[in-house]
Rosetta silent file (secondary structure, phi, psi, omega in degrees, C-alpha in Angstrom):
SEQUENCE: XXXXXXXXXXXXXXXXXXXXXXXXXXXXXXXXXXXXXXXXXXXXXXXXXXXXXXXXXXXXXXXXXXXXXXXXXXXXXXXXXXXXXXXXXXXXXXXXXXXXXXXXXXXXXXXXXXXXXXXXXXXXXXXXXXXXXXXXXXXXXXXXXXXXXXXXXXXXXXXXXXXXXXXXXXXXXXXXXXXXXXXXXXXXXXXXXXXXXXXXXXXXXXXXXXXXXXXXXXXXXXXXXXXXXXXXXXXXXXXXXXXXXXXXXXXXXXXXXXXXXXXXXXXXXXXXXXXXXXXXXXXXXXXXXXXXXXX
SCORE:     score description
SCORE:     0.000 S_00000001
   1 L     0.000  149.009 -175.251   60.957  359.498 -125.180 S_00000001
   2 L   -76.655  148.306 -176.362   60.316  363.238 -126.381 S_00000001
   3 L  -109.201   52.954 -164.831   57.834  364.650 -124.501 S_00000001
   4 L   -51.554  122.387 -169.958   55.715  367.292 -126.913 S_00000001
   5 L   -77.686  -78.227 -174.472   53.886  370.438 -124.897 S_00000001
   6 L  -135.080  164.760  158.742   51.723  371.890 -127.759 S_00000001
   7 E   -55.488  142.535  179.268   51.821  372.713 -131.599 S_00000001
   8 E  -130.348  -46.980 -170.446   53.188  375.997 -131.761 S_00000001
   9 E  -153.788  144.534  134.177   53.600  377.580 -135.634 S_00000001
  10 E   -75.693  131.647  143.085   53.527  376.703 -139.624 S_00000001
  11 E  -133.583  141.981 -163.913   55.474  378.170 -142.019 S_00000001
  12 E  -117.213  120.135  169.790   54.865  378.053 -145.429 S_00000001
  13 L   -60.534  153.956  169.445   56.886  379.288 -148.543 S_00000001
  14 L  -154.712  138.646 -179.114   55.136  380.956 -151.160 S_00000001
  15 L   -74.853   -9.531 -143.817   55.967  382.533 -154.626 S_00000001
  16 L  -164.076   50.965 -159.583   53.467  385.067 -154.134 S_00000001
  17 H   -68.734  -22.173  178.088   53.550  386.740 -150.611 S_00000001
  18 H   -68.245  -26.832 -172.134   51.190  389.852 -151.241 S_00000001
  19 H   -95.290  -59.207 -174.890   48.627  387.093 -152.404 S_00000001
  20 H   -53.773  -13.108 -121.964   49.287  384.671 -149.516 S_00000001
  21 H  -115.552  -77.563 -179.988   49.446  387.706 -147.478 S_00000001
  22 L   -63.548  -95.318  -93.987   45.346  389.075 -148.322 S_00000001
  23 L   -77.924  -39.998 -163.380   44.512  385.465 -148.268 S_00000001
  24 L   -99.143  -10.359  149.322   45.272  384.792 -144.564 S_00000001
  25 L  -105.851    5.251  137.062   43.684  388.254 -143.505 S_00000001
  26 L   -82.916  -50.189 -174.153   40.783  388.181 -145.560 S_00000001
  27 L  -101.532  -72.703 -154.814   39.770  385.205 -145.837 S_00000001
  28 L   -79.210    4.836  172.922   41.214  382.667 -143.183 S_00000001
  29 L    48.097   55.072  168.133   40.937  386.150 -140.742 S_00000001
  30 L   -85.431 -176.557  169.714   44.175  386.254 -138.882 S_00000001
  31 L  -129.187  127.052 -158.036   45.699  389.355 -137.514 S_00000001
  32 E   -52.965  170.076  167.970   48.575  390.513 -138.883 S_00000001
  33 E  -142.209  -56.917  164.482   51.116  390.717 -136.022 S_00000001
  34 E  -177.275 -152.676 -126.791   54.374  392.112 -138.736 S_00000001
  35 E  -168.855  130.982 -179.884   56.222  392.152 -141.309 S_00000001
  36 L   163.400  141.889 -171.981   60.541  391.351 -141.663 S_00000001
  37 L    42.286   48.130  175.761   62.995  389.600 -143.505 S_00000001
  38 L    74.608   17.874  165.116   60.890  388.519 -146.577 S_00000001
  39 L  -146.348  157.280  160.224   57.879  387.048 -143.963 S_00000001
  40 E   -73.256   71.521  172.588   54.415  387.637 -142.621 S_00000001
  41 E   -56.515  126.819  170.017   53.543  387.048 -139.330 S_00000001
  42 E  -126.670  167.735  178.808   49.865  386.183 -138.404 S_00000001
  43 L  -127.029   87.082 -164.277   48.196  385.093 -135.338 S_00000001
  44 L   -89.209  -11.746  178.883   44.717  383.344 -134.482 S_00000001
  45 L  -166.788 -143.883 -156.220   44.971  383.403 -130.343 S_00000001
  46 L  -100.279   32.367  170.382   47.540  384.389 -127.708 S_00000001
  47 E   -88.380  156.565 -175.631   50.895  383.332 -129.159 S_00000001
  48 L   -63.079  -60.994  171.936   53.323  385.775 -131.051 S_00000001
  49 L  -132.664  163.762  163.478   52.497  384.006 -134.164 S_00000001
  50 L  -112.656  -37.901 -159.927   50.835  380.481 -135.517 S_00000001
  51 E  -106.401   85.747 -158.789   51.391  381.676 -139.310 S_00000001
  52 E  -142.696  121.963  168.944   54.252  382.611 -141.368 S_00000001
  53 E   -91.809  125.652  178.966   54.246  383.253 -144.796 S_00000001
  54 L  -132.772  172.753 -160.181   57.869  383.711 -146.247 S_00000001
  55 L   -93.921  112.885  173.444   59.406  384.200 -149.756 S_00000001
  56 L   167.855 -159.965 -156.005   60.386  380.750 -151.016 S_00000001
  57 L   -81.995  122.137 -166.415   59.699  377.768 -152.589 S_00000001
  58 L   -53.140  -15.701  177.918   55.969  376.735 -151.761 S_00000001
  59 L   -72.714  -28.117 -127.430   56.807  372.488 -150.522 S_00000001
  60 L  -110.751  115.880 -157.471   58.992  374.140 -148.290 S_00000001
  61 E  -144.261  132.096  176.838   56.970  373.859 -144.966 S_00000001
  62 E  -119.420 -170.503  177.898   57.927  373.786 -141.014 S_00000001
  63 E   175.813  118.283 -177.003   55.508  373.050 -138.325 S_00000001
  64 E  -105.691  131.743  175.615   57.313  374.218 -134.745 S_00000001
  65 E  -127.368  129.399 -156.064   56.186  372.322 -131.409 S_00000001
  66 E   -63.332  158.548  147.498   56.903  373.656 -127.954 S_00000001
  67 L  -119.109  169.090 -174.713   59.011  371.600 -125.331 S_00000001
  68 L   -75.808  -44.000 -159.362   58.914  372.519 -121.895 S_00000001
  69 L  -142.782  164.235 -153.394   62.371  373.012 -120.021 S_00000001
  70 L   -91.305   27.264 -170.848   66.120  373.702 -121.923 S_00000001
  71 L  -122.641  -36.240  174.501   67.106  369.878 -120.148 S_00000001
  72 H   -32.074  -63.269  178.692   64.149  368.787 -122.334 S_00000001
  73 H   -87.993   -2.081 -178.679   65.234  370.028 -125.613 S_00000001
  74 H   -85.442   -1.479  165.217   69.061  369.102 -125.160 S_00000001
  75 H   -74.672  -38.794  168.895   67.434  365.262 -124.373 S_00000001
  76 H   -46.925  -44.721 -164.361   65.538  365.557 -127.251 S_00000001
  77 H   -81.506  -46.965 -174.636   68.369  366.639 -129.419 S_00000001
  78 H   -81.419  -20.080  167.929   70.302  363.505 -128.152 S_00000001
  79 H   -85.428   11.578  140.459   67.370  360.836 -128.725 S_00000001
  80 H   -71.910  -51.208  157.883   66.917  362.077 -132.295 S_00000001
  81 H   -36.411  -55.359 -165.242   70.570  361.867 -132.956 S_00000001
  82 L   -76.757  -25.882  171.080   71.060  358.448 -131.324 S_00000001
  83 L  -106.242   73.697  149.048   68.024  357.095 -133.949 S_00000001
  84 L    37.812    2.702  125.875   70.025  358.211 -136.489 S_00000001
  85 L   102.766  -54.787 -144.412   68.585  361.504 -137.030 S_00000001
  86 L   -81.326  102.971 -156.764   70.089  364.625 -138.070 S_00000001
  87 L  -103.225  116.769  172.806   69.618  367.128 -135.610 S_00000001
  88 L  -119.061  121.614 -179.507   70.814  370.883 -136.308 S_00000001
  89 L   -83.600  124.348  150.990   70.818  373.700 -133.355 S_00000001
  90 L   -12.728  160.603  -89.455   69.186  376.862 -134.243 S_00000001
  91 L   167.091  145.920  164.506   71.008  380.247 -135.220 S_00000001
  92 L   -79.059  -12.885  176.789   70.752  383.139 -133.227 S_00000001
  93 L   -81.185  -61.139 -168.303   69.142  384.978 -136.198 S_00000001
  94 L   -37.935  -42.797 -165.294   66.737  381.946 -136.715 S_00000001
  95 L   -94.368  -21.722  155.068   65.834  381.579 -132.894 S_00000001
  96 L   -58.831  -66.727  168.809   64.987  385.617 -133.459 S_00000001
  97 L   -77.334    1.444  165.498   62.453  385.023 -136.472 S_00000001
  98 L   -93.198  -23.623 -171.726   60.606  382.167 -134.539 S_00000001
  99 L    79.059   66.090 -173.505   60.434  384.713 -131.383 S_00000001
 100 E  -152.727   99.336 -170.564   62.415  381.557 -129.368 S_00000001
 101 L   -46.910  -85.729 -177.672   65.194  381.078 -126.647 S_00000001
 102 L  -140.416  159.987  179.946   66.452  378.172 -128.712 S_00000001
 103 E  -155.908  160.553 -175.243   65.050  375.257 -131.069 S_00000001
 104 E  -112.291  175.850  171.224   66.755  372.159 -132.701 S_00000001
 105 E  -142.544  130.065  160.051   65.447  371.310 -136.501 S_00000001
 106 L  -156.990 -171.086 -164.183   65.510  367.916 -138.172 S_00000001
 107 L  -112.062  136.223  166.731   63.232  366.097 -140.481 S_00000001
 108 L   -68.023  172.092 -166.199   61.115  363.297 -139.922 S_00000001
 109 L   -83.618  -51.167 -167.555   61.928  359.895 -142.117 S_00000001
 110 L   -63.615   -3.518 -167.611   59.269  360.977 -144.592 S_00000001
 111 L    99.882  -12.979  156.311   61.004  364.270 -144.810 S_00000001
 112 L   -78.057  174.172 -174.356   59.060  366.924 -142.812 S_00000001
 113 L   -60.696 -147.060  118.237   60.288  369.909 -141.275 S_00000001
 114 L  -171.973  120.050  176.462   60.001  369.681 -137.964 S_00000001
 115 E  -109.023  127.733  153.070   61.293  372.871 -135.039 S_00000001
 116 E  -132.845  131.431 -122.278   61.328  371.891 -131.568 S_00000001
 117 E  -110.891  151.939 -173.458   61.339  375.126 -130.010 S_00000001
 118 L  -106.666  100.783  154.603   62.318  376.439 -126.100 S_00000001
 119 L    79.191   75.212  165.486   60.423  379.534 -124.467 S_00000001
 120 E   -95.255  114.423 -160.936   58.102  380.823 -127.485 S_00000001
 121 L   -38.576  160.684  158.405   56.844  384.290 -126.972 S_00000001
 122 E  -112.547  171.672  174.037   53.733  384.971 -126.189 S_00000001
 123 L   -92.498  173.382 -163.080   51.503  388.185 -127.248 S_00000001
 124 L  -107.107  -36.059  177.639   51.244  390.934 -124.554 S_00000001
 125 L  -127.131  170.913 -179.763   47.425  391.602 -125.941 S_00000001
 126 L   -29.514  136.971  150.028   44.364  390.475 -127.433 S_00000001
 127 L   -72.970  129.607 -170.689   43.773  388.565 -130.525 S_00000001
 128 L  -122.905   42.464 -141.736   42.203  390.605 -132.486 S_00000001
 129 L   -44.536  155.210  166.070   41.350  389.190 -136.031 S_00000001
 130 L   -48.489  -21.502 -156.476   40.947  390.741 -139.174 S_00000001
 131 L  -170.473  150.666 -170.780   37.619  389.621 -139.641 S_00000001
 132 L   -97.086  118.018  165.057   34.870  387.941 -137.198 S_00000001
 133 L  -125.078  -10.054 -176.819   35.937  384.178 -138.316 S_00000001
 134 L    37.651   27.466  169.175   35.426  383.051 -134.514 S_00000001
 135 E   -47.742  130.895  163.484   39.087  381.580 -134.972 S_00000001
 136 L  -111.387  -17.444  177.942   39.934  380.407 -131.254 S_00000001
 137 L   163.304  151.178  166.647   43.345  378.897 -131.970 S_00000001
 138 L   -85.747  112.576 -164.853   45.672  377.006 -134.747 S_00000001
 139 L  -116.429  -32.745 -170.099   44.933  373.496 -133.192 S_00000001
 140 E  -161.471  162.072  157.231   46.763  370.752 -135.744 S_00000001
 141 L  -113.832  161.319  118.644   48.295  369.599 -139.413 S_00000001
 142 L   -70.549  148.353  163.740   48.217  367.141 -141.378 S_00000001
 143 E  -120.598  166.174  160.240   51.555  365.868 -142.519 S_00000001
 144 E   -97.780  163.139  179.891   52.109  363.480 -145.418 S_00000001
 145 L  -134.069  156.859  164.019   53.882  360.416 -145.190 S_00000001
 146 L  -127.724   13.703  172.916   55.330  357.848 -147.657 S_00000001
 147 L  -176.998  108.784 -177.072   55.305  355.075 -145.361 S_00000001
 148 H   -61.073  -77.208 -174.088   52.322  355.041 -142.679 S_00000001
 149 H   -61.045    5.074 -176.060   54.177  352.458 -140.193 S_00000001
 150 H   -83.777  -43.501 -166.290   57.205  353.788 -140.564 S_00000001
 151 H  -103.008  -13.836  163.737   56.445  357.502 -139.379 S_00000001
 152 H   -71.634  -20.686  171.897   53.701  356.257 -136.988 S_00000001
 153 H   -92.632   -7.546  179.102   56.134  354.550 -135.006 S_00000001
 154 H   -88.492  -40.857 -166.609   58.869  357.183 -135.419 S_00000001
 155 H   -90.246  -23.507  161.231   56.127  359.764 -133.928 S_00000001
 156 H   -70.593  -38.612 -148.025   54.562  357.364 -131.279 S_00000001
 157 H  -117.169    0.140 -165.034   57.859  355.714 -130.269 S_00000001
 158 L  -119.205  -44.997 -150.248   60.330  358.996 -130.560 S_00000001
 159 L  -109.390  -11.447 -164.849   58.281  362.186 -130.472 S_00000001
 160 L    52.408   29.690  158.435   55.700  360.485 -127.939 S_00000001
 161 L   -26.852  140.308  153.347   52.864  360.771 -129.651 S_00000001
 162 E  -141.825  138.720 -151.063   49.805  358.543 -129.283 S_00000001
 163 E   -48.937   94.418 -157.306   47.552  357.080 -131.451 S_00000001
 164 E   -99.402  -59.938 -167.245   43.662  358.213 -130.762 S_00000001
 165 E  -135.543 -162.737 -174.379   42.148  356.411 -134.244 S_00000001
 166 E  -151.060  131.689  147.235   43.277  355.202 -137.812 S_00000001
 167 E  -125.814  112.541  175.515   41.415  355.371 -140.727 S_00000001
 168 L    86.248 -116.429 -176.731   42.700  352.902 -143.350 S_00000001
 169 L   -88.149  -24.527 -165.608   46.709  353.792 -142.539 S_00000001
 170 E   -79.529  127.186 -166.623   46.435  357.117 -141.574 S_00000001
 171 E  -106.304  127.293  164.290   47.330  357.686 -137.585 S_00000001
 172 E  -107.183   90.226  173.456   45.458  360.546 -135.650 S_00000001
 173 E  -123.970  143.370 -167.140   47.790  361.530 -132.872 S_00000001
 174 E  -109.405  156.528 -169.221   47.291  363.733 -130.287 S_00000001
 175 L   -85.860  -16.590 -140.605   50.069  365.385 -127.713 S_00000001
 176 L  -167.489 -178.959 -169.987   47.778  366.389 -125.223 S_00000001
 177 L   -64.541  -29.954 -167.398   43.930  365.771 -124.360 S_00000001
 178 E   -40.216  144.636 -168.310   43.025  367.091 -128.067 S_00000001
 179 L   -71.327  -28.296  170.158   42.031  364.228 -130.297 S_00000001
 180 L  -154.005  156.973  149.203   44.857  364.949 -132.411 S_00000001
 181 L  -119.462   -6.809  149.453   47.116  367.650 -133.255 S_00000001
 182 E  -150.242  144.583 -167.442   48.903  365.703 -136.081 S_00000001
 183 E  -132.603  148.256 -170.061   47.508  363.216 -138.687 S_00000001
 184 E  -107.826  138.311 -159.066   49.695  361.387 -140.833 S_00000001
 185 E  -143.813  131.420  145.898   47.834  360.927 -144.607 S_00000001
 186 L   -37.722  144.139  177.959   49.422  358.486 -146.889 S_00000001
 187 L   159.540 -159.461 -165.414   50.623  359.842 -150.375 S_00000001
 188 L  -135.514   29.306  166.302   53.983  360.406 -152.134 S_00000001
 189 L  -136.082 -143.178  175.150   55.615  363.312 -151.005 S_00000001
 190 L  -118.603  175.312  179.661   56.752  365.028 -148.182 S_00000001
 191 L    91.063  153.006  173.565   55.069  368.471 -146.378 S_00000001
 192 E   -35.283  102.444 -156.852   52.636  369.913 -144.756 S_00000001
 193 L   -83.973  -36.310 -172.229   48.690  368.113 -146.018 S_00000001
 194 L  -128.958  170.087 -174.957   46.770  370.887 -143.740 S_00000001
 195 L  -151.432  125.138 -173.329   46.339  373.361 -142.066 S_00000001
 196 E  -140.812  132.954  138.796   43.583  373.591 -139.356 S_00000001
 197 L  -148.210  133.957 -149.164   41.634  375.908 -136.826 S_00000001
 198 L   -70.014  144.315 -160.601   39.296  375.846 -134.158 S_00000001
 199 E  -124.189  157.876  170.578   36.333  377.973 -134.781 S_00000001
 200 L   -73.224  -20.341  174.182   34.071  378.732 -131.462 S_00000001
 201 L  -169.460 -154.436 -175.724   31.023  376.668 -133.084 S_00000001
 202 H   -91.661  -13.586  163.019   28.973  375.142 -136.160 S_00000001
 203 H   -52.137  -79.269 -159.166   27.544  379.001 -136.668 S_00000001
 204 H   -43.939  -36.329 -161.065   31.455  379.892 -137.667 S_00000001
 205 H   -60.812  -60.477 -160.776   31.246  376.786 -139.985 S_00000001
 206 H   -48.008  -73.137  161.714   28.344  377.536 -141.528 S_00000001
 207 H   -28.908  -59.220  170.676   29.549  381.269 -141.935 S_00000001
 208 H   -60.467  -19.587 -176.097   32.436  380.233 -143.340 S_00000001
 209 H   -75.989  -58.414  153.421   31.043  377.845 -146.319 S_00000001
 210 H   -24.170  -88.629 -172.024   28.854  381.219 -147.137 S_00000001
 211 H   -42.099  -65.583  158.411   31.534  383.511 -147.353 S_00000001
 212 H   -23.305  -51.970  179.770   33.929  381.097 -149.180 S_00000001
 213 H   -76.136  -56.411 -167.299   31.448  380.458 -151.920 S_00000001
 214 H   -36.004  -71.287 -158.371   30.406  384.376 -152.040 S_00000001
 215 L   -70.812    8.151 -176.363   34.801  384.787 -152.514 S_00000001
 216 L    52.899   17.358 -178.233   35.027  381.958 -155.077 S_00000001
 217 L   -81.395  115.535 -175.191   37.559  380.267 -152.880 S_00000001
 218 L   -28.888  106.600 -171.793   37.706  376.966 -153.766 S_00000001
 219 L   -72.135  119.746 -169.550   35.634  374.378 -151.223 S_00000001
 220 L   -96.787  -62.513  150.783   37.557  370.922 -150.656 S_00000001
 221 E  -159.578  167.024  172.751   35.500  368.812 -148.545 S_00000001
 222 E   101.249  171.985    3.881   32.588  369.801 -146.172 S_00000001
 223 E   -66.154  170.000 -160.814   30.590  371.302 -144.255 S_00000001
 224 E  -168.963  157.933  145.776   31.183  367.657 -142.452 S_00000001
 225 E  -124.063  123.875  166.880   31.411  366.011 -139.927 S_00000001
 226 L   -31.931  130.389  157.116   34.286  363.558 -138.357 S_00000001
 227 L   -86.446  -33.731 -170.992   33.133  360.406 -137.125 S_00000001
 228 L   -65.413  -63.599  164.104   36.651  359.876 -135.469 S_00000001
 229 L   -72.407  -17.413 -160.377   36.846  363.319 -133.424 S_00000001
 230 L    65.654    3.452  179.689   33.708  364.316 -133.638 S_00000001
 231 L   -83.956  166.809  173.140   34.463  367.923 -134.878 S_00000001
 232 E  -105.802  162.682 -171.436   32.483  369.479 -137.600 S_00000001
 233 E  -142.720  163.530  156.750   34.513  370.903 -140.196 S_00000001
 234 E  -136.102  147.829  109.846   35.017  372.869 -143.361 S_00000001
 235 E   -58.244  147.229  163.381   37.969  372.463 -145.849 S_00000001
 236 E  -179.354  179.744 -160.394   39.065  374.599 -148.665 S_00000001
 237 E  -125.751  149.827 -167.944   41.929  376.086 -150.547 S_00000001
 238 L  -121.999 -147.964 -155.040   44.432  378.838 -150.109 S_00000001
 239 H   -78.964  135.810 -151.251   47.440  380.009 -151.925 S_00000001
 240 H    27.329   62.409 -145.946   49.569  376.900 -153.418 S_00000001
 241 H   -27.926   68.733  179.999   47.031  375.142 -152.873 S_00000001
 242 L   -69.948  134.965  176.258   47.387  374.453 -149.333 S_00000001
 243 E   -80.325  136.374 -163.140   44.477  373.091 -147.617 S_00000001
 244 E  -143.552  131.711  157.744   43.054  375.057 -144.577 S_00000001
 245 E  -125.930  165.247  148.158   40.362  373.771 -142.294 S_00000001
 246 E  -114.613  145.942  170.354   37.966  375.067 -139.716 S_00000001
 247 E  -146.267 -175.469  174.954   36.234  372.830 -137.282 S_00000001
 248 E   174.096  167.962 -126.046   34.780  372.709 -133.464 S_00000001
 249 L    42.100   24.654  169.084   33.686  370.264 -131.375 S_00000001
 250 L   -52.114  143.250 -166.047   36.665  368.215 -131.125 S_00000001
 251 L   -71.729  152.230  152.842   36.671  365.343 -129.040 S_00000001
 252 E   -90.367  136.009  171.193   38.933  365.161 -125.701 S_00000001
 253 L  -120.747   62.163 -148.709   40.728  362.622 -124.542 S_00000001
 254 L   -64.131  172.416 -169.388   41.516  362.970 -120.838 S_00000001
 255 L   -54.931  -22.020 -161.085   44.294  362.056 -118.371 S_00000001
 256 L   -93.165  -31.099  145.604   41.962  359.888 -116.935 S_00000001
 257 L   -32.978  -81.342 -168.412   41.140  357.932 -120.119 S_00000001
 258 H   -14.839  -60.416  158.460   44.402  357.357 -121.175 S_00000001
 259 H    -4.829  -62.239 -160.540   44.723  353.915 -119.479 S_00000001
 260 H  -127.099   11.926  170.779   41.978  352.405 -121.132 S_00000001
 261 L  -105.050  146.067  171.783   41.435  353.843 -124.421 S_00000001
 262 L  -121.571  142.183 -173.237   42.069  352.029 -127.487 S_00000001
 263 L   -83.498  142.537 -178.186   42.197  353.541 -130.620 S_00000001
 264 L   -32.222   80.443  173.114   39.693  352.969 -133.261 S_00000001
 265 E   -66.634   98.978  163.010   40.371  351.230 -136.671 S_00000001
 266 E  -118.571  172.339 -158.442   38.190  352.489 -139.727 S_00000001
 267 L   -81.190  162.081 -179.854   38.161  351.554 -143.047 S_00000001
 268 L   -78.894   53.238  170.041   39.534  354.056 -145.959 S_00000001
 269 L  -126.114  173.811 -173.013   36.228  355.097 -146.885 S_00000001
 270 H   -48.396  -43.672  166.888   34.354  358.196 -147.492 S_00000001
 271 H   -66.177   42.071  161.938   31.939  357.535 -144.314 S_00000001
 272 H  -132.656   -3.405  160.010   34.873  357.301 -142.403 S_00000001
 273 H  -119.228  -18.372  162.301   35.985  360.750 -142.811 S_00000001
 274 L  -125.505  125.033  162.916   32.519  362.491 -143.106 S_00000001
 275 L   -64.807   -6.961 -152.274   29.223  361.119 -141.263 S_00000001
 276 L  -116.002  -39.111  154.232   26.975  363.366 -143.044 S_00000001
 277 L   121.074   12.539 -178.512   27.517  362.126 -146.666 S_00000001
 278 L  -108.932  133.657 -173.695   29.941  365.209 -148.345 S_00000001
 279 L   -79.318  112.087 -169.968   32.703  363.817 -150.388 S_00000001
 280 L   -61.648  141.911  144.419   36.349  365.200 -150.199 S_00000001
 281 L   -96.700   56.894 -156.357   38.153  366.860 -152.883 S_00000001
 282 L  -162.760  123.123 -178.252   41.165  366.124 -151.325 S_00000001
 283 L   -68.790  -25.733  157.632   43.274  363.353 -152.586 S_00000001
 284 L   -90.907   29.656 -178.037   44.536  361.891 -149.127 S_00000001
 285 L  -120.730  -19.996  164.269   41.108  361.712 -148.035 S_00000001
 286 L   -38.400   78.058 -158.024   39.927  359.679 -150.765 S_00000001
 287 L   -69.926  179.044 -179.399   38.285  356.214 -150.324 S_00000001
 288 L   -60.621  -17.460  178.532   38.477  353.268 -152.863 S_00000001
 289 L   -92.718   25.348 -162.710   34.826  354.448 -154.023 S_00000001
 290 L  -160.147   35.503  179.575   36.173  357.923 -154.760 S_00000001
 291 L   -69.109  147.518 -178.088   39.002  357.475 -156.528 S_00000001
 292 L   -70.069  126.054 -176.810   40.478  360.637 -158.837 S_00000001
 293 L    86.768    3.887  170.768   39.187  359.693 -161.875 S_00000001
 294 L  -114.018  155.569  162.590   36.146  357.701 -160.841 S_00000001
 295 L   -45.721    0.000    0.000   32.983  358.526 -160.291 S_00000001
């Protein structure tokens, strides 16, 4: 089984890089880190980058995750292969714009991107954001799915994932103690659902819901709180209208745990993704009492 260290980077295509560009240092308050071959690098904590906007079609979305040792990813490369699959080794150009010794790329059965990447740079100094956003780190996605048991068991039984809750189909699995670092949301296409980062507290949240409305950028669900993780959150929307959250307080789930926890089934309803009573604008968040087009 693959053995995933941490989440490491997004990258996102966009039609409109100058706009996607101010958007992720104004508003979501990253720090620029530079600029080459038709992309943007940004940064939220001590990694080369988390963020990359490049020139290209906007579905077209990666989401890179570290492995530990080079016996790691050439095991990796053969138990993706052997479940059928298709596993492609990096470029030396390629393994250059991630900032990478080497990474393998293949797709999950729903069709995401997926880099799993060897010796990913770190920065030599401070994060230093564009803007006091009290950004602490790029902690998880969402991905979509087109078949919940299908890609929960390819990421639980392949990528070694494990399941911390559910609510209605959708699997919250985390890599590490974090309650998750990717949730799989039902729907009908393929790509990236989310975008998320840890803020230092419910002040940042707060701040952010302010500001957002002040900037007209369009609010999504929140502020809220998780019942599942326990983080408070904000949603809202950035350039092709990718969803970006901030939260804090996520729950942990420690080595010592692991044994004996089982994860949580809740129903697909709105009080299952906010305790607090505010209703997503977000279509894979939607319960049966909140259907697009109902009241």
């Amino acid at each position: 089984m693959i053995d995933l260290l941490d989440i490491r980077y997004v990258r996102l295509g966009t039609r409109d890089r100058a706009h996607a560009d101010r958007f992720a240092r104004e508003v979501l308050g990253l720090e620029l880190v530079r600029e080459e071959g038709g992309a943007t690098y940004f940064r939220s904590d001590n990694r080369d980058h988390t963020l990359v906007y490049f020139e290209g079609d906007p579905i077209d979305h990666t989401v890179g995750f570290e492995l530990r040792t080079a016996e790691d990813l050439e095991s990796a490369a053969k138990e993706l292969s052997n479940s059928g699959i298709d596993v492609r080794a990096g470029t030396a150009q390629e393994c250059e714009q991630r900032r990478v010794k080497a990474f393998v790329h293949f797709k999950d059965p729903t069709g995401n991107k997926i880099d799993l990447v060897l010796q990913p740079h770190h920065s030599g100094r401070r994060y230093f954001p564009s803007r006091d956003a009290g950004i602490t780190g790029f902690s998880h996605v969402g991905l979509c799915t087109t078949d919940a048991a299908r890609d929960e068991r390819f990421w639980t039984q392949v990528l070694g994932a494990r399941v911390s809750d559910r609510i209605g189909e959708a699997a919250l699995l985390r890599i590490d103690e974090v309650h998750h670092k990717v949730a799989l949301f039902p729907t009908t296409r393929a790509g990236v659902q989310h975008v998320n980062h840890q803020v230092e507290s419910i002040d940042d949240v707060m701040r952010a819901w302010y500001l957002m409305r002040k900037l007209n950028v369009p609010i999504a669900f929140g502020p809220g709180r998780h019942p599942t993780s326990g983080a408070m959150f904000l949603y809202f929307r950035g350039p092709d209208d990718m969803i970006f959250e901030y939260s804090t307080g996520v729950r942990l789930i420690c080595a010592e745990d692991e044994a004996t926890y089982q994860p949580r089934q809740f129903p697909r309803t709105n009080e299952s993704f906010c305790m607090w009573g505010s209703v997503p604008d977000i279509a894979e968040f939607r319960g049966p009492q909140n259907q697009e087009g109902e009241a």
